[in-house]
C-alpha positions in Angstrom: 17.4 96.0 99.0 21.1 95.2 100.6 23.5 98.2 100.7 25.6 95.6 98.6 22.9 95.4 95.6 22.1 99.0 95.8 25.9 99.8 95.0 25.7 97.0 92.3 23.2 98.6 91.0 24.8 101.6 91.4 27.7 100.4 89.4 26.0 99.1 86.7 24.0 102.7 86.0 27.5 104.2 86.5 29.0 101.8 83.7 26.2 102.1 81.3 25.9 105.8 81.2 28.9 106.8 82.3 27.7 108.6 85.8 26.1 108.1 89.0 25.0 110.1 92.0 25.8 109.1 95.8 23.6 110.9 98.5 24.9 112.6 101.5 28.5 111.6 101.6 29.8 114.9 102.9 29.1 114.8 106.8 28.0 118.6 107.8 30.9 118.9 109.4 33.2 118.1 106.0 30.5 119.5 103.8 31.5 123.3 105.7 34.7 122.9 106.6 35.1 122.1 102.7 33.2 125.7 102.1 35.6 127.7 104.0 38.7 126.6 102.5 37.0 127.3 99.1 35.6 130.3 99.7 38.9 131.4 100.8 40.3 130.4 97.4 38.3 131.6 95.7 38.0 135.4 97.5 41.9 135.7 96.5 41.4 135.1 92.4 42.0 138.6 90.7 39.1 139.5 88.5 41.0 138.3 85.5 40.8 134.4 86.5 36.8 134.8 86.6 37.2 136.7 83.1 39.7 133.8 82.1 37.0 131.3 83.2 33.5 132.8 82.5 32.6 130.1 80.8 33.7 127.6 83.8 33.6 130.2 86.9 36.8 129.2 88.0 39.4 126.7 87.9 41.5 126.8 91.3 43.7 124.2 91.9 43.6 121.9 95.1 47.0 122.3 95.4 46.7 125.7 96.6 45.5 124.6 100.0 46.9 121.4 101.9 43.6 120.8 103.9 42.4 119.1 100.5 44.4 115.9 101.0 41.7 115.5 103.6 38.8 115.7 101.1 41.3 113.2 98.8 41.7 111.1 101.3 38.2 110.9 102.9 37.3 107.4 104.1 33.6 107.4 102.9 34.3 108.5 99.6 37.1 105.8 99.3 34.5 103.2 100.8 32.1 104.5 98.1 34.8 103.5 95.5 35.3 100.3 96.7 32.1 99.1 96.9 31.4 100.1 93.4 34.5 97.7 92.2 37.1 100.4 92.7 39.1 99.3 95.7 43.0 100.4 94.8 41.6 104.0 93.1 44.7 106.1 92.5 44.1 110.0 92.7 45.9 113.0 90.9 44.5 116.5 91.3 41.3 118.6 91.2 39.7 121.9 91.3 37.5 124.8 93.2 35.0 125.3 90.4 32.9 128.3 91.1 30.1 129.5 88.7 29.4 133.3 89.9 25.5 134.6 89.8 24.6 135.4 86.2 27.2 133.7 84.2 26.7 131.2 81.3 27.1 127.8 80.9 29.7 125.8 80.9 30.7 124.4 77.6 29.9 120.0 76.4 33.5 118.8 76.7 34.9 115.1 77.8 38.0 115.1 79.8 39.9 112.3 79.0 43.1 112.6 77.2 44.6 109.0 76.7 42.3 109.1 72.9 45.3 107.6 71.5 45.2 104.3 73.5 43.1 101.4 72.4 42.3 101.0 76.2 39.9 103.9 75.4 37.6 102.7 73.5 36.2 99.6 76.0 34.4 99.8 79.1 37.4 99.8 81.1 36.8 103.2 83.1 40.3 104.5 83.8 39.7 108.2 85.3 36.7 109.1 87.4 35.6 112.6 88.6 34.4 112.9 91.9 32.4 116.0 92.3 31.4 117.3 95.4 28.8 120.2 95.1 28.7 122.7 97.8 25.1 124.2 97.5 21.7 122.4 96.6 21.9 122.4 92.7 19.0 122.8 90.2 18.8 123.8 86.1 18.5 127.3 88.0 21.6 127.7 89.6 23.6 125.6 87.0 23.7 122.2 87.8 26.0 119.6 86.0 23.8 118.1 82.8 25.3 115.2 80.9 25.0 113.4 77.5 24.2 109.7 79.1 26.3 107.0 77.0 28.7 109.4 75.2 31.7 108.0 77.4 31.1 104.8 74.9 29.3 106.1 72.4 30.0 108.8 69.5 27.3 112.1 69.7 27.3 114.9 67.2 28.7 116.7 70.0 32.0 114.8 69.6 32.2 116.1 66.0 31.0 119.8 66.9 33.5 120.2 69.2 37.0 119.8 68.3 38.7 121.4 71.4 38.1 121.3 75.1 39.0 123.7 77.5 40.7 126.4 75.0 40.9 130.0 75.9 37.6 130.8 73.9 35.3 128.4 75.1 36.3 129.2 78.5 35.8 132.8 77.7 32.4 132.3 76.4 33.3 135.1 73.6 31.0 133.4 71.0 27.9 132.2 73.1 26.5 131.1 69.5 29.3 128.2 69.6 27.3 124.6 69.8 29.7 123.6 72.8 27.2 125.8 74.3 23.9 124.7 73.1 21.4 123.0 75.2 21.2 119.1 73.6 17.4 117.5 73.5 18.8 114.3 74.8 20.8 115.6 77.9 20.0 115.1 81.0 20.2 117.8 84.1 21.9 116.0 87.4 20.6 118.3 90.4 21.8 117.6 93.6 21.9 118.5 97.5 24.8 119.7 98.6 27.1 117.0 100.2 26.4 114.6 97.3 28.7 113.1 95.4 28.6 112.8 91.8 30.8 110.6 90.1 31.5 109.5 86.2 33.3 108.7 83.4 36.1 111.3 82.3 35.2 109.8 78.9 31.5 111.1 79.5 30.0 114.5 77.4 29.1 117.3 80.3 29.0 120.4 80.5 26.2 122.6 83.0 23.7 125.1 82.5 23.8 128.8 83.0 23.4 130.1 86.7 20.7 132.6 86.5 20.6 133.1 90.5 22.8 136.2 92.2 24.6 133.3 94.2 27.5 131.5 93.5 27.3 127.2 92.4 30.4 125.8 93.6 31.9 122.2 93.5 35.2 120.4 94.1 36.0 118.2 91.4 38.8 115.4 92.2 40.5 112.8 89.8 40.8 109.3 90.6 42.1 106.7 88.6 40.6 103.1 89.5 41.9 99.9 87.3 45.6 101.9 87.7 47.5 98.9 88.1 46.1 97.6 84.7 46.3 100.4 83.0 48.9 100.7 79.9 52.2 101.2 81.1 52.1 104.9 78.9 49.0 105.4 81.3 51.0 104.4 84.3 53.6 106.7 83.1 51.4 109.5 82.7 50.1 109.4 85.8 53.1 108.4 88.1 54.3 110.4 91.2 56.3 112.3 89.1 53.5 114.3 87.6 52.3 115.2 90.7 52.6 118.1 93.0 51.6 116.2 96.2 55.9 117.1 97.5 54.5 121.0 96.9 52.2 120.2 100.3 54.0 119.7 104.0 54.3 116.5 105.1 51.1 115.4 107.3 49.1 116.6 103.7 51.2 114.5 101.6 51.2 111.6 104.5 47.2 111.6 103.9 47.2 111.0 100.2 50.5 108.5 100.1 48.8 105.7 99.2 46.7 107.4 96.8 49.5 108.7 94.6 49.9 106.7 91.5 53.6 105.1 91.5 54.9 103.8 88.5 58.7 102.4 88.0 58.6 101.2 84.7 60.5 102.3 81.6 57.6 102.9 79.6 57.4 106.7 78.4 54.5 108.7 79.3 51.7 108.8 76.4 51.4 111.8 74.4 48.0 113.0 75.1 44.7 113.3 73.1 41.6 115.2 74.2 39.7 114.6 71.1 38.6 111.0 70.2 39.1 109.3 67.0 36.5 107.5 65.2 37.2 104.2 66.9 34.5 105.7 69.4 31.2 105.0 66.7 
């Protein structure tokens, strides 16, 4: 099989249930030079963000360090993109996530929050996470586990969980909650570390406990493909302005230029919604 029909195919699993895995994109040398700048990051949390986020493990910013704009900006992970259909992806921010040994599992949530645009509920995929995982995962150490379809199709889970990312999930003070709750239809997503996992922000996930002593860690960027025909309100939203690329000096922010969204419209930027209404079905 061509390179070309493997990412075709590649696409059409990503499509259809909302995710899809990409072997060995890191190079070794990214794949550690991405694991010291997040192990620095992550040594200077207070024990307070790891109470804040038990449920999570952390949630650090990429901001915090300019050498991200080179993981943004990395060429094979943008060549990915384009040869799954995405050639002109936009990108907006991301996170050091960090699941310490012997914590719990990170909550089912969906991380889209345009709900209240009609765009939403087609196939149109409008944000993308790209996770990068820094250590081999299994169902041991955590590894991401996903409700496959749920980006276009409604689950229980949808009706279960009304919030996403509020201060008691991510504390895990109720570890009764079903946002918890393993689902007999998901499906566990191990990986080695320096693949690339990417899906739908649309898409249910959420990942299992890490019962090892060792921390799971993975980056997790947002890209925006089909930018340019997105809703004005979407534009909006996501436009330079709601950025902090100017925070970062100027060879970090010369990296990512062209991945900024840009948007000089009048339209105003759409009020968001995390929770979808029940034109998903």
């Amino acid at each position: 099989m061509t390179r070309a029909a493997n990412f075709h195919d590649t696409r059409k699993q990503l499509l259809r249930t909302g995710y899809c895995v990409l072997e060995q994109i890191l190079s070794p040398e990214m794949l550690e030079r991405v694991r010291v700048a997040s192990n620095d990051l992550i040594a200077a949390q207070p024990a307070e963000h790891f109470d804040r986020y038990k449920s999570t493990g952390s949630m650090i910013s990429v901001y915090n360090d300019p050498f991200f704009a080179e993981l943004v900006a990395y060429q094979p992970a943008l060549d990915a993109l384009d040869s799954l259909g995405f050639p002109d992806s936009r990108w907006t921010s991301g996170f050091v996530i960090s699941k310490p040994g012997h914590s719990p599992p990170l909550f089912w949530h969906q991380d889209w929050w345009a709900w209240n645009d009609p765009v939403s509920y087609t196939d149109l995929p409008l944000q993308l996470f790209l996770m990068y995982y820094l250590v081999d995962t299994s169902i041991e150490n955590g590894c991401l586990r996903v409700i496959a379809g749920s980006h276009r199709k409604r689950h229980r889970i949808h009706d279960s969980v009304h919030t996403t990312h509020n201060e008691e999930l991510s504390r895990a003070t109720d570890p009764s909650h079903p946002a918890y709750q393993p689902m007999p239809e998901d499906r566990a997503v191990p990986v080695r570390a320096g693949d690339l996992v990417i899906g739908d922000a649309r898409l249910l996930h959420g990942s299992f406990p890490n019962r090892t002593r060792e921390r799971r860690t993975v980056i997790t960027l947002w890209y925006h493909p089909n930018f340019e025909i997105s809703p004005p309100p979407i534009q909006s939203s996501l436009s330079r302005d709601q950025t902090q690329v100017s925070s970062w000096p100027p060879q970090a922010q010369k990296l990512v230029q062209n991945l900024v969204p840009t948007y000089d419209g009048d339209a105003e930027p759409l009020e968001w919604k995390r929770v979808p209404g029940p034109e998903l079905k």
